[in-house]
Every structure is written in C-alpha cells, then in structure tokens.
KOLTITI-199890 format. One record per residue (C-alpha): residue in one letter; x negated, y negated, z. Coordinates in steps of 0.1 Angstrom, whole numbers, padded with zeros to 4 digits, always signed. Layout:
N
AXYZ
...
This chain:
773
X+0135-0608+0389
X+0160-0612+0418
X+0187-0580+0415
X+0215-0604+0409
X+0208-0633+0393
X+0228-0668+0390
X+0236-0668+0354
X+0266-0653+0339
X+0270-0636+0310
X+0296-0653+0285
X+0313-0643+0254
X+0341-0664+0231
X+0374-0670+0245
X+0399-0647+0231
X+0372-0629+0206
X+0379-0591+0205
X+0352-0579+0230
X+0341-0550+0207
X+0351-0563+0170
X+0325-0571+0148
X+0317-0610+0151
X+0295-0638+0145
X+0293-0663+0175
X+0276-0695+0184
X+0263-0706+0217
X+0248-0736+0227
X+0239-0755+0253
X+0222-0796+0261
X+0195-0804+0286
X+0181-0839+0290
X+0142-0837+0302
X+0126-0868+0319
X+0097-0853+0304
X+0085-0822+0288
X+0069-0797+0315
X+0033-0778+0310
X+0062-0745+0310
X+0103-0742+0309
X+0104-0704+0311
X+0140-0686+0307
X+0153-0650+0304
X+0175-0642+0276
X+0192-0611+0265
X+0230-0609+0238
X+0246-0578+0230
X+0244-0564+0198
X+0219-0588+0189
X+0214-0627+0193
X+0187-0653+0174
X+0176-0678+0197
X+0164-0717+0183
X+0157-0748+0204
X+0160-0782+0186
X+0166-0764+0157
X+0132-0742+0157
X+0128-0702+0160
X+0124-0700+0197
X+0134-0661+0202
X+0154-0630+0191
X+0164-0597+0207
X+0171-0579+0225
X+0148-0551+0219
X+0168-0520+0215
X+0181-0497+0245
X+0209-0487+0258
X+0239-0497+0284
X+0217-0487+0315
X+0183-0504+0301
X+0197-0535+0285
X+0165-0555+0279
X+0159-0593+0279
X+0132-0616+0266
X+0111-0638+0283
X+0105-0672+0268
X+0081-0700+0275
X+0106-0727+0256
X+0082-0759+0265
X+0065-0760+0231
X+0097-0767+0216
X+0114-0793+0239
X+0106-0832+0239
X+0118-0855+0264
X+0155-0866+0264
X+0185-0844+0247
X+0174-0813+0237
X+0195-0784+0222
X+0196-0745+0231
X+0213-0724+0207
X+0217-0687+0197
X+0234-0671+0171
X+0250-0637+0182
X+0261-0615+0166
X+0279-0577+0171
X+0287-0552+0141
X+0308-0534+0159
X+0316-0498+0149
X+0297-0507+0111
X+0263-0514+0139
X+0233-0496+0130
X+0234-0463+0144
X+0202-0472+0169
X+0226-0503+0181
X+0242-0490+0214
X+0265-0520+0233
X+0288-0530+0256
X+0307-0557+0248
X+0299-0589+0223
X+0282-0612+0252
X+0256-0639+0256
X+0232-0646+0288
X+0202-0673+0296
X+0186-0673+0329
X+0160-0699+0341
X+0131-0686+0357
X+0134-0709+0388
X+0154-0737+0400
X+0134-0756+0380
X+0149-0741+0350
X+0186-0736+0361
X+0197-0761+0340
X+0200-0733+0311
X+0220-0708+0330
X+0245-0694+0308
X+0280-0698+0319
X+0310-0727+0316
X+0287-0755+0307
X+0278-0734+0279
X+0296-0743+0246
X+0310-0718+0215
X+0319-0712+0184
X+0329-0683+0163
X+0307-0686+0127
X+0333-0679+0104
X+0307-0678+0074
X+0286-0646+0087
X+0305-0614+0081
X+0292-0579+0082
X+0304-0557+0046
X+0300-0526+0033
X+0282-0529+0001
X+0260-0504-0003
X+0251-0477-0032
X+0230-0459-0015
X+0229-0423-0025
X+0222-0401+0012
X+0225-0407+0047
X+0219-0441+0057
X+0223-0455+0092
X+0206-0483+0096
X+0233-0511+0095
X+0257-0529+0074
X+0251-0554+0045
X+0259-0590+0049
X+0285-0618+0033
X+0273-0656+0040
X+0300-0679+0026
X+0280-0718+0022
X+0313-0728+0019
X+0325-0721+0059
X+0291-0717+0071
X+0279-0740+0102
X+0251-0748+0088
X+0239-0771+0112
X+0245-0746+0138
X+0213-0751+0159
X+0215-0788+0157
X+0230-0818+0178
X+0250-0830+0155
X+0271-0792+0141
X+0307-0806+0129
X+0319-0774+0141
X+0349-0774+0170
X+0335-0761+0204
X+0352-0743+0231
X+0339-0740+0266
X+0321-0701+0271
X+0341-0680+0287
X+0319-0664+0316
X+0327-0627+0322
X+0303-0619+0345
X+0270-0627+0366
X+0238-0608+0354
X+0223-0578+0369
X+0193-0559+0374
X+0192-0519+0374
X+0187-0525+0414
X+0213-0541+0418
X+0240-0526+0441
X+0274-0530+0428
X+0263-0550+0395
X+0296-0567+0380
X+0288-0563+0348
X+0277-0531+0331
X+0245-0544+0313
X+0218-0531+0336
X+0188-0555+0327
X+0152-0544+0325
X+0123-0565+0313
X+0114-0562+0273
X+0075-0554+0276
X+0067-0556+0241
X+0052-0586+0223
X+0071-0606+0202
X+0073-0586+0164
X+0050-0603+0138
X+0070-0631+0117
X+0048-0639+0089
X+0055-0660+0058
X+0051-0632+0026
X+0066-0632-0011
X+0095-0614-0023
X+0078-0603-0055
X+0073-0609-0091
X+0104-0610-0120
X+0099-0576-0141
X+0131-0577-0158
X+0156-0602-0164
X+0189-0591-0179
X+0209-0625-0194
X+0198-0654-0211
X+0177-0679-0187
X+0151-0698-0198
X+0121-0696-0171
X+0134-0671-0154
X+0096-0649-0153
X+0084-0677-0136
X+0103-0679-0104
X+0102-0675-0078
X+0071-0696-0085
X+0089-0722-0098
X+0124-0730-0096
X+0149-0722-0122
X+0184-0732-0130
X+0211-0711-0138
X+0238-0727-0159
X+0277-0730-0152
X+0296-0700-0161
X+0268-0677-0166
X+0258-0641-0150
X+0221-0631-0146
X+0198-0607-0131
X+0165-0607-0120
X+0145-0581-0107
X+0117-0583-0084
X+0090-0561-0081
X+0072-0571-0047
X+0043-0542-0054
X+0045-0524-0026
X+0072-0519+0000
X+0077-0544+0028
X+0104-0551+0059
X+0106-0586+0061
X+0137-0608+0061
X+0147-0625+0027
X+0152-0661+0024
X+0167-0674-0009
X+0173-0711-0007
X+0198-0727-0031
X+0208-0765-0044
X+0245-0770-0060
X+0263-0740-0074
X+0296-0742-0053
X+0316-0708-0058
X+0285-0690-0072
X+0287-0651-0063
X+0248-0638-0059
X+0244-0605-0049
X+0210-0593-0034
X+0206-0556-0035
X+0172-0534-0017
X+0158-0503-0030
X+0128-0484-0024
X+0123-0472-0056
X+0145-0479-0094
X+0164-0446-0104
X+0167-0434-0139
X+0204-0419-0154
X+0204-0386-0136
X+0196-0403-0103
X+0159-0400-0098
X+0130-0419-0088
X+0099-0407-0103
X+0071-0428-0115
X+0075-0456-0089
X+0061-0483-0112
X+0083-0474-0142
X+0111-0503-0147
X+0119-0494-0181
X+0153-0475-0184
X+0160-0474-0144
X+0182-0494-0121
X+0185-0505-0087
X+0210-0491-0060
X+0211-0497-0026
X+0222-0522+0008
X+0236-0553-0009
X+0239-0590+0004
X+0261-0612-0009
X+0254-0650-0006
X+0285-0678-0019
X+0267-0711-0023
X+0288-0746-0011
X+0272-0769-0038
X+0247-0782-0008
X+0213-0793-0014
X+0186-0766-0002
X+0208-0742+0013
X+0188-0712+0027
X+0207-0680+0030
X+0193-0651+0052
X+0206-0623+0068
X+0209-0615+0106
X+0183-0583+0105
X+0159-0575+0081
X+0159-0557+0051
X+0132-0532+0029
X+0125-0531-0001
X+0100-0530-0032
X+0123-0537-0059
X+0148-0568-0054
X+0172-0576-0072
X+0189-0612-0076
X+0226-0608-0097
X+0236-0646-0100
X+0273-0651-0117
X+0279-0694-0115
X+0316-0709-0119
X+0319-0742-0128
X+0287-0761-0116
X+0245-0746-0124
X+0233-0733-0096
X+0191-0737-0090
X+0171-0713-0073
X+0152-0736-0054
X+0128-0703-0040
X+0126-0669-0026
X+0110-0660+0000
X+0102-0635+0028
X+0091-0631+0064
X+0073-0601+0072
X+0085-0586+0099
X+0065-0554+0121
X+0053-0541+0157
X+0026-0564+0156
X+0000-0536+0154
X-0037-0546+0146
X-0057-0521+0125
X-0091-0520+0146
X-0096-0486+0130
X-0122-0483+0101
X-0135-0457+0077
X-0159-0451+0047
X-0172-0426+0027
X-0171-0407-0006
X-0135-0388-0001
X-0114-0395-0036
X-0090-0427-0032
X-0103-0430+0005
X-0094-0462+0008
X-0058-0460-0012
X-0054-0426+0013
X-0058-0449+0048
X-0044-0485+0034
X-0009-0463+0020
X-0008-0446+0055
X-0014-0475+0079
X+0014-0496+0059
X+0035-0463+0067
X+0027-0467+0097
X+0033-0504+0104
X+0066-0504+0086
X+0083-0478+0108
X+0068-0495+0137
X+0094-0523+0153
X+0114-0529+0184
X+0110-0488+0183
X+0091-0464+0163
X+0112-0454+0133
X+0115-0431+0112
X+0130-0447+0080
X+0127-0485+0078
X+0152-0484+0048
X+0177-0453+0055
X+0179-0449+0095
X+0160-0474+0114
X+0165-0443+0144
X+0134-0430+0167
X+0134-0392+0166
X+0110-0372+0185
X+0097-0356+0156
X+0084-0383+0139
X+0075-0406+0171
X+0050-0382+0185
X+0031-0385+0155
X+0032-0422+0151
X+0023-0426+0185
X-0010-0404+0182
X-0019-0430+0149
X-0012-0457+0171
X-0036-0449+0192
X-0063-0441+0164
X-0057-0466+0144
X-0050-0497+0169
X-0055-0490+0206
X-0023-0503+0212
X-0003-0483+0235
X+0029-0499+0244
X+0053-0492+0217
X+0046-0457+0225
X+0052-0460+0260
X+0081-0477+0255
X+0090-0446+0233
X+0087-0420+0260
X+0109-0439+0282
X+0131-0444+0258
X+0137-0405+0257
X+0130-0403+0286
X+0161-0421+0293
X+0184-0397+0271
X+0182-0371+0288
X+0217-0353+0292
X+0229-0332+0323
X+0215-0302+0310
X+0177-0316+0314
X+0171-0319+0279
X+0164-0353+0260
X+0188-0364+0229
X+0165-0360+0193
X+0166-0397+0190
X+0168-0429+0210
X+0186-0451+0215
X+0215-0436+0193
X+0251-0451+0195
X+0258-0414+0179
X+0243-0387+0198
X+0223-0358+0187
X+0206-0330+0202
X+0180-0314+0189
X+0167-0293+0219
X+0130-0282+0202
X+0127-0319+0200
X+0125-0321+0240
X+0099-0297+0239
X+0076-0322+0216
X+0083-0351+0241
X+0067-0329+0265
X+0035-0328+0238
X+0044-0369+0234
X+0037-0368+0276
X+0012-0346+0277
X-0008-0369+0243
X-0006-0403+0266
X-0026-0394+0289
X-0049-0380+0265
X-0056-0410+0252
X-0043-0437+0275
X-0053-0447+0309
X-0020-0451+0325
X-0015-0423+0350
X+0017-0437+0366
X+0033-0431+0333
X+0027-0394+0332
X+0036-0386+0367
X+0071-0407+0366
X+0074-0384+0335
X+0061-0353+0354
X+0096-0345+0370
X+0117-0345+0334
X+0094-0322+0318
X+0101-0300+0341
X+0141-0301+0333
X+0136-0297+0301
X+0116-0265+0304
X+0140-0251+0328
X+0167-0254+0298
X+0148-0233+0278
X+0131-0208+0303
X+0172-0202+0308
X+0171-0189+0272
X+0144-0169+0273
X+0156-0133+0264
X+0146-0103+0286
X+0118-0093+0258
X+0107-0127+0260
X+0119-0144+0228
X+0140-0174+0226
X+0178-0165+0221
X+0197-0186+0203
X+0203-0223+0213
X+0232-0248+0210
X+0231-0280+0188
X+0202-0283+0160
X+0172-0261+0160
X+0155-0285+0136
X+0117-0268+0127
X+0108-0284+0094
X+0126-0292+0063
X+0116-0264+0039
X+0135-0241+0017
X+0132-0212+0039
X+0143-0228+0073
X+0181-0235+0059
X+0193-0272+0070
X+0159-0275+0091
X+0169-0245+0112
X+0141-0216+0113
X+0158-0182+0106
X+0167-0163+0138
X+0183-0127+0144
X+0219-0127+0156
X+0209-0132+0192
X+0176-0155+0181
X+0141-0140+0185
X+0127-0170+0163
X+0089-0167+0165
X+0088-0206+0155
X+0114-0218+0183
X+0097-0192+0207
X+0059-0208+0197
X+0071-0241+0201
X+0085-0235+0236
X+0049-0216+0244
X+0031-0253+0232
X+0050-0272+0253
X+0045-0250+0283
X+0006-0252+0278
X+0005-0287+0273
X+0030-0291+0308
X+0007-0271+0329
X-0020-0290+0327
X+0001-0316+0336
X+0015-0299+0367
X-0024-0285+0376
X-0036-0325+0378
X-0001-0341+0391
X+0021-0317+0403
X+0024-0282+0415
X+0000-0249+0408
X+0030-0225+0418
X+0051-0243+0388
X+0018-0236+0368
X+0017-0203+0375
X+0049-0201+0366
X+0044-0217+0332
X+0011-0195+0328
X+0032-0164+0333
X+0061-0178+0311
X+0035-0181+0285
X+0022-0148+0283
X+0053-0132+0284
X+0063-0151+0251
X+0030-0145+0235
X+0029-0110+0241
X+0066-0107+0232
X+0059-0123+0196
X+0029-0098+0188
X+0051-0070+0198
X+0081-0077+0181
X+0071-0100+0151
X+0034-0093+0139
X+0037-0081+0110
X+0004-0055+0107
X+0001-0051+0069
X-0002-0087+0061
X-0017-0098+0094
X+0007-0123+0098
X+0037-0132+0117
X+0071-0126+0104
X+0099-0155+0115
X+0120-0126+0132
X+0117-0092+0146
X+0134-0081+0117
X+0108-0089+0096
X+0125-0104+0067
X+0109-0133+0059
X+0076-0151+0065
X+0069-0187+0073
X+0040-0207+0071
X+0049-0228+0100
X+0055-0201+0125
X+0018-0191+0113
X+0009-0228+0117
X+0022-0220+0159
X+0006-0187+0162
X-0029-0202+0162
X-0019-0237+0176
X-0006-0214+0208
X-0039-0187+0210
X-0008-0163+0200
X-0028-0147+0173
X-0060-0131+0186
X-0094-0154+0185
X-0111-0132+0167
X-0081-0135+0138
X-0078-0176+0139
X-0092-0182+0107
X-0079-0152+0089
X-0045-0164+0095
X-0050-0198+0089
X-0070-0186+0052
X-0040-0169+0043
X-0016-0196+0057
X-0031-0217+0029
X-0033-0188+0003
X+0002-0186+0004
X+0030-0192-0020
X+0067-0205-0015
X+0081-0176-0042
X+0051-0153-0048
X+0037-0125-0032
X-0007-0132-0036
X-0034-0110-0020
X-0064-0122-0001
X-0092-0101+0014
X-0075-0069-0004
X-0047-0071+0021
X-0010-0087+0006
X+0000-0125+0016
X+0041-0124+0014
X+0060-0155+0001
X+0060-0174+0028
X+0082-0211+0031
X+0058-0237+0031
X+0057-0261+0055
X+0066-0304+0046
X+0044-0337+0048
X+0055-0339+0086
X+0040-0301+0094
X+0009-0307+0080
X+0002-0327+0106
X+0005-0293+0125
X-0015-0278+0102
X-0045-0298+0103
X-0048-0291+0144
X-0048-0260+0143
X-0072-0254+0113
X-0094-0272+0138
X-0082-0250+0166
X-0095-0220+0139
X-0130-0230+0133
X-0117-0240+0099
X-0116-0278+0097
X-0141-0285+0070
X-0112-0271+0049
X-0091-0304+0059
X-0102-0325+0025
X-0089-0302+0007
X-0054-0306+0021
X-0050-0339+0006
X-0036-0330-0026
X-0002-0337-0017
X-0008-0368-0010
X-0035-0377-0038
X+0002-0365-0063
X+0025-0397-0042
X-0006-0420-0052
X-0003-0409-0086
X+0037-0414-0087
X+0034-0452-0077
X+0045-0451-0041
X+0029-0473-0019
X+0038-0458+0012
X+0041-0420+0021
X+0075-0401+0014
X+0097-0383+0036
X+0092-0348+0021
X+0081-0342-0020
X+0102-0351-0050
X+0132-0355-0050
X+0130-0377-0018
X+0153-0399-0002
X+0128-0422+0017
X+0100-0435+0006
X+0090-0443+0035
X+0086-0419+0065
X+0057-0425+0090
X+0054-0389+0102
X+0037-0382+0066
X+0006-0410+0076
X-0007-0381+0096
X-0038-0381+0072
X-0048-0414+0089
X-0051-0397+0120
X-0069-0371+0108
X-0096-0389+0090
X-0104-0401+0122
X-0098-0371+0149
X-0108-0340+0124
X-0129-0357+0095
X-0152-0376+0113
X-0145-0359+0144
X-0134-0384+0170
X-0111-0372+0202
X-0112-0378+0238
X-0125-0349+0260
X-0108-0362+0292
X-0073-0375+0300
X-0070-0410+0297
X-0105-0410+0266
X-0128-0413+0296
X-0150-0388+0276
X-0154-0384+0240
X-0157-0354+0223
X-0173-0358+0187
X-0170-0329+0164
X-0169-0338+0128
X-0153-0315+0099
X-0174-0329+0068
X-0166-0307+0043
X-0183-0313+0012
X-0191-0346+0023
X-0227-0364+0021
X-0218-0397+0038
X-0190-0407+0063
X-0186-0439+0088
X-0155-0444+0112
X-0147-0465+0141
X-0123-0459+0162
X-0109-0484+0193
X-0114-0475+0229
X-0103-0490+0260
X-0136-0500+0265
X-0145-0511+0233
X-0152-0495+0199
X-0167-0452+0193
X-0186-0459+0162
X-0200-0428+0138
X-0220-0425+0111
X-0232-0391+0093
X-0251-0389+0061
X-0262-0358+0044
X-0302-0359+0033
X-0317-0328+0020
X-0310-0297+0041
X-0298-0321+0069
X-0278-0346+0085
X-0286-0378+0102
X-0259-0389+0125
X-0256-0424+0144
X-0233-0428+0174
X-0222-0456+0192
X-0200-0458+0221
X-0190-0488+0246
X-0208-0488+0280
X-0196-0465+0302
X-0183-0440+0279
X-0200-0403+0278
X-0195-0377+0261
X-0209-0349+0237
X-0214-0342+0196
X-0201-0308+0185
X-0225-0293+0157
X-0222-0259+0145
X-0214-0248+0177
X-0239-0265+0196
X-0233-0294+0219
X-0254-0327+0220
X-0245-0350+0251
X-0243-0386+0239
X-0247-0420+0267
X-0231-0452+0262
X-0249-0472+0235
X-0262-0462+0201
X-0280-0428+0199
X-0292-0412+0162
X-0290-0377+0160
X-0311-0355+0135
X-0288-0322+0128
X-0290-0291+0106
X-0272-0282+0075
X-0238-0273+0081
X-0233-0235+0084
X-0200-0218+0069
C-alpha cells in the first residue's frame, strides 16, 4: 500500500491510447512450489478479465473515476501449481462507444505483487501483448429510448485467440510497453494519472444459471424446443430463430458454445419485454404476435469444436433471442448458458402474513433490487447501468432492510461524494463519463448521509461526509429568495416524472418560488442539523434551524392554498401537486394538527379531476410515480396514517398482473422494466407494515411501531448488526398478541396506539388492545 509502487502500468506498443481495443497481456512465473498465499494487486483501464492457467482468477476494476481508479486484490495461490504457470488478462477499452458510467484514462494494464515475494508478477517489459483482433465493440442496437449502458459486441472464431489465457496461444507477442509506475492518491508527484484506491467490495456473485426456455422458433429445425437442453443442429445454408423465454429477468453473462459452422452469422439480441406492431410491451408473458428489439451480439463461428462465445460485460434480459443463418457447413448448438452475475447481496430479511401476493410483492422487489445492485447501485440494469442519487438513496435504505449489508452503499456516498463540482454541489450520478447536474439530487445525498448513520455503525463515514454537506447547502442557501422561496436554479430540477412536472421539472414562477424544490431544500436541512448537532457545529445548526423556518413559513404564506387546504406548486397558485403535498408533511410544513387531512386528500386526489372530500374541493393534482411513493409511504407514517399503507399497493398488485417480474420504471408505457427505486414496497413492509426502524443513529435502539391495517397475522425479521429483530403480531378477538425478539444488547420500545412498551434484548410477548382509528 506503499504511495509509489514498483510496478508499471503498460499498454500495447503503438495501440491508440484512447481508441476502442481488445488487448492481451500475459505473463510466466516458474514456482518451486505452490505457496499457502501469492497475493497481487491488479487494476486495467476501461476494464480487464484476469485468468491464471487458464482459470477465472479476477475482473475489474470496480467503477470510479480518474482520481479513485480502483484495483483488486487477489489471493492467486489456488490457481497456481508448481513449475510454469501463466498470468493473463484480457483488456479491453470502448472508447468513446464505453458505457456512459465507464470514465478512463488511457487503454492500460497494471499487476503488482503484494511483497517481494510476489514481484515476480509486476507488470512492465517482461510482460508480453497482443492486440485480440477477434473482439470488437459495434453498434447494433434497436433499442427504442435512451440507453447508456454500453456497446454490443462482434466475436469473429475465425481471428479469435482462443487460446488466449494458455501457454501454448499461436498468437505473435510483443514486449508491453510500460508507460508508467503506479500510484497511490498519496502519492506526491504520481507519473501517471490513475490515482489508485483499494476496491472494498466483494467479488460480484458468478453463478452458473440458464438462459431460458425456446417459445418460438421461426424456420424449419427439427428439435429446436428442446435446446438448450439438448443440442441441436442447424443445417448448411439455413436461417433460424429461436426465442428464449428465461421467466423472469436476469443480468448474467451469456455463453453459447458452438461445434463446426465456419462463416455462420448468429446474432444474439436482449430485451426486457417482446413489443407488439405499434411498439408496446403490455402483457409481459404474451409471445404471440410481438418481437424482440434491443442490444445485439453478434458471434461468427471458425468451424472449431466447442467454441464458447461470450461477451466482455454482461448483458439483461428475459426474452433472448438466437438468429442463426449457416453457409456452407451445419453448425450445432452444443449449449446456452448463463452466469448470473449481482452485488452479492444475501436476503436475511423475512416476512409472512395474509397481505394479497405477499410473497410475489417481496420476491419481484428483492430481484429489483439485486439486479440494479453491481460494482454500483444502478438504476437500469438494461438501459443505463448509471448511479443517480434518486434511485441510490432508496436502494441503499432496502439494503439495509433486506440484507445488512452496508458497503455498496458506502461505497455509493463516496462515490458522490467524489463528484462534487467547484460550486459544492454533487453531479446526479456517479461515476459518469458524461456529466449531469441535477442540484435537488445533492440535497438527497445529504438524506443518503444523514440514513447511514441511521442504520449503520460507522461514524467515521458520516463525519468525513460532515464537511460536503455543508457545500452543498451553502449552494442553495445562495438561492434562497428574500421571501424565503427557492429561485430558480441552473441545470436540471428533476422532482418526479409526472405529467404535471414537464420533463421532471416541478413548475416554478418566472424567478422560482417552487414549493417542491423549496420543501426538498427544508428536508435536507433537517436531516443536516442533526448531523451538525452530534458531529459538527451548533452555530451552523442554528443556522440551518433558522433557514428552516424561514422556508416553512415562507411556503404557508405564499403557497397554501386555504380553500382546498392544500399547497399549490407556486405562489401563483395555478396548479397543485401531490408531491409537493407529499413534502409539506414529510417537513412539519403543514400544521400537526392538519397532517392527516392532507395526506387524506393527497390520496383522494385525481390527475385530471377536480373530487371533494370532507365538503371542502380536492383540485386535480399531478400524481406522483413508483419512485415518490416511496416518499409517500414516510410521511403517511409521519401523519398518523400508516395503517392506510396496504392499500397503496395497487400499483404494484397491476405490474404483477401484466407479467413483469421485476418492478418498472414508471407505469405503462415504460421503458425499463427494471428500476430499483420502485422495490420501495420491500422496505416498507418491513419499516411501516410491521414496524421495524432504528430509534438511535447507528440502530443501537429499535423503535417498533407497526401499521397493520386490516391485518390479523404478520411475522418479519429484519437483520441487525448484532443479529436478527424478529416480530410477530396476530389479531385474536378484540386484541393483539405480539412477540418480539431482539439480539442481546439491543433495547428499545413498541409503539401501540400511542402508547410506548419498552422491550430488552431477548424474546418478550406483548398482550395489546384493538387498534384504534
């Protein structure tokens, strides 16, 4: 972990340093014997896939930027045997077609030994390369919306090393060109601009899965609904098409191996969902009358026996489709596979009860969940691949819930963290090779900080992010107008994707006064003065405090809107939203004593249609997407009104009924299928249903205070640091019985129609009154 280090980064001789290109490194140690560990260091720019004696040792690195290029660390020993062994890695960079997460330098290789012991492997002349001339990077891709997460792929078996990772590659070597000893970000006058900092995430789950099942072949091909069980043969001169139907949506890499064939053309094309004439997805499970589009790979067999084609990153997908078109010789289709590929999250999180398609609701959101979990947090594993804010705040909190597992999300706020331009505020996304700004975003990294050490024990996190919270409200206490209000902002003012927030934006006045943007600003200051009251300093959080009730007061005045008892978007008063509402409460804008009201109303309301409630008129009001509900369901907690949650579900309950298998970006017509800030029901199953939250930074208290509903019999588990908070409630005539469980040295208390039970470590059974409205 020296500054410097003794290895050198290398890259091809005479390769374009920022071209897209396919490169081979390697490198031969001879071992006496095999030690009890051969550790080494390893990092590539864009991306490198590290085997040893022709075995998966490694790949990386895990995404960042220039100034935190991260490496891997790799205990190699389990793959080495005494005498010759062989190192090599496949690297690879895009170039400008790179997914736009991918930031980089410069195509370039590096391997350091963890001691002298290990020097051997230090990248630089003794290092040998290639350029793979059977890898290329292509633009085939149908896809109908923004996508960014990477190029297609072209393998030509014809050109192809395919012995690349072996002793004995035919291919014609040159020495590696070294350009460059590795550095640290403490180094002082590093000679190369990579600044290296340790990956501390596991290695990603790499599990052996199936591609799916043949639905629909289009050609004549006799066994064709029986692979990829079996193998079939496709004859010479023939063009076919199979499509797969894997059931529900995966990330996992594809691996179709092939025997003879030579000049075959198969094309491998990704889709989410099938798409009918007019270009839409509807009934996920319908084939009939729909085809694929999407990211396309395109594989050209070399006659060879078993040939297994792959590409460099992984691709998603339900629905696969194989398109086969043979030349002169049949080709077989020995098998498909797939490798499952995720943040190796482990669902420790449990739940039961009688909620409708309970178990459909918390399986459909934890595969969400897991899909958009990788290297980063994500928000699209098919379309984007990219770490916004937005969505990352609320996949960390379901991380939590569901797993325990902190460090993605750690990683995450760094990550951010780490974007942060001149003017104090963080980009919307990171790492981005295209930047972004979404400043309301910055604010919601604040409520990302501010959520850790809620739930996680890891106090130096929050006060190294202490200091950047405090740039980023600076920004926006600089835009505070003299009433109070936000004024308007540069870049995006992204609030929610709805139709009466136009392009995201929530509708502002000429010089701002949006009551969303100005709510938002109020959370984060909340949520940053506790912070400064525990880690930093009371005059900043009497500045904040004074901030805050300027704002609020400054919304009631100007945008309350008296004969609906609601709050308008604008001073002007022309139109009403149910997310600005949604704030109001969240903040303590609206008065206590009104918290419910608005909240009733807030779900009485209709996009087009004016309703009354109460005698008193509900205005149309824009209503909020999957990823505000998530808003929503906090504060109809924060309102006294949780035990209205269930019935929230619906939207949800409809996606189940279409055939997806994971939860959708927004509702029909969708791009993604797949868009982890709409699993928010699996947190709240767990933090409003059955009631489980900590009452203490870092969970060293619990606080149990379940919303039940309609309910007569709920259990949940939820991890701890210390172990596991079990619940259990179940109605019995005009009662409840509930059983608690928490790990030894946990305390905390049960929050029953306003009462408070203290609970101790160990189980505990409760006897409790009926529920009153």
């Amino acid at each position: 972990m020296a500054a410097h280090w003794p290895a050198e980064w290398v890259t091809c001789p005479g390769a374009p340093a920022r071209d897209p290109g396919v490169y081979v490194f390697r490198r031969q140690i001879t071992l006496a014997a095999v030690p009890a560990h051969y550790w080494v260091h390893v990092s590539g720019d864009n991306r490198y896939l590290l085997h040893v004696n022709g075995q998966y040792a490694a790949e990386g690195p895990a995404r960042g930027d220039v100034f935190h290029w991260r490496f891997e660390t790799v205990d190699l020993a389990p793959l080495l045997h005494a005498g010759k062994n062989t190192l090599a890695a496949l690297v690879w960079n895009f170039g400008t077609d790179a997914p736009v997460a991918q930031m980089s330098y410069r195509t370039g290789f590096l391997m350091q030994g963890d001691t002298a012991a290990e020097d051997a492997v230090d990248t630089g002349s003794a290092w040998q390369v290639h350029e793979e001339q059977g890898r290329a990077e292509t633009k085939l891709n149908s896809s109908a919306g923004y996508f960014g997460a990477g190029p297609s792929e072209r393998i030509d078996g014809r050109v192809l090393d395919w012995r690349w990772d072996a002793e004995e590659s035919a291919a014609t070597w040159q020495t590696a060109e070294p350009i460059g000893h590795a550095a640290t970000r403490e180094a002082l006058d590093a000679p190369t601009a990579w600044e290296l900092v340790p990956d501390e995430l596991p290695p990603m789950e790499h599990r052996l899965t199936d591609a799916g099942v043949v639905v629909r072949v289009e050609g004549e091909l006799a066994g064709a609904k029986a692979f990829p069980g079996m193998p079939v043969v496709i004859p010479a001169h023939t063009h076919v098409k199979l499509l797969l139907d894997h059931r529900v949506l995966q990330t996992a890499y594809p691996e179709l191996i092939t025997s003879g064939g030579r000049d075959a053309d198969i094309h491998i094309t990704y889709a989410e969902a099938l798409y009918d004439a007019q270009g839409n997805k509807g009934d996920r499970n319908e084939t009939a009358g729909r085809q694929i589009q999407g990211l396309t790979d395109e594989f050209l067999p070399d006659g060879g026996e078993h040939r297994r084609f792959s590409p460099l990153w992984w691709r998603t997908w339900r629905y696969l489709q194989v398109d086969v078109t043979t030349q002169d010789q049949p080709l077989k289709l020995d098998a498909l596979r797939a490798w499952f590929t995720a943040y190796p999250f482990e669902e420790r999180a449990k739940i039961d009860g009688d909620i409708p398609q309970l178990d459909a609701i918390f399986a459909t959101g934890w595969r969400t969940a897991r899909l958009c979990a990788h290297e980063t947090y994500m928000d699209a594993p098919y379309w984007e691949q990219l770490q916004y804010v937005g969505d990352t705040r609320i996949q960390a909190l379901i991380s939590y819930a569901m797993s325990g597992d902190s460090r993605l999300a750690k990683q995450a706020i760094e990550n951010i963290d780490d974007s942060r331009t001149p003017e104090g505020i963080t980009e919307s996304r990171y790492p981005s090779g295209m930047p972004q700004l979404i400043p309301p975003f910055s604010l919601l990294w604040v409520g990302m900080v501010h959520d850790y050490w809620m739930y996680v024990d890891d106090e130096a996190l929050v006060k190294q992010m202490l200091p950047h919270t405090r740039t980023v409200l600076d920004w926006f206490t600089a835009r505070q107008r003299p009433d109070g209000l936000l004024g308007k902002m540069l870049w995006w003012e992204f609030g929610d994707w709805t139709s009466g927030y136009p392009y995201g934006t929530p509708p502002q006045d000429a010089d701002g006064g949006s009551t969303f943007l100005t709510l938002q600003f109020v959370a984060a200051l909340q949520e940053a003065r506790e912070l400064e009251l525990k880690f930093g300093s009371a005059e900043r959080a009497a500045q904040y405090e004074a901030m805050i009730e300027r704002a609020r007061e400054a919304v009631n005045r100007e945008s309350f809107d008296a004969a609906s008892g609601l709050y308008a978007d604008t001073p002007e008063k022309k139109s009403f939203s149910t997310e600005a509402n949604v704030l109001a409460v969240l903040t303590d804008t609206a008065p206590k004593a009104s918290l419910a009201e608005v909240i009733r109303r807030v779900l009485a309301s209709q996009e087009r249609n004016a309703v009354t409630l109460d005698g008193k008129p509900v205005p149309p009001m824009s209503q909020m997407s999957f990823y505000f509900r998530f808003y929503l369901a906090r504060a109809m907690v924060h309102a006294g009104v949780g035990d209205l949650y269930l019935e929230q579900l619906g939207p949800w309950r409809q996606m189940l009924k279409m055939g997806l298998s994971t939860w959708a970006e927004m509702p029909e017509p969708t791009r993604s299928d797949c868009h982890a800030w709409s699993a928010s029901p699996n947190f709240d199953l767990l933090t409003v249903v059955a009631g489980i939250a900590p009452d203490a930074p870092g969970f060293r208290r619990v606080r149990i205070a379940p919303h039940l509903g309609g309910l007569s019999h709920l259990e949940a588990a939820m991890p701890h640091g210390d172990g596991e908070i079990q619940v259990a409630y179940v109605r019995h005539g005009q009662g409840w019985t509930a059983k608690v469980t928490l790990p030894a040295g946990l305390e905390g208390s049960l929050v029953w129609n306003g009462q408070e039970h203290a609970l101790h470590a160990g189980e505990q059974e409760l006897s409790l009154p009926a529920n009153t409205p």
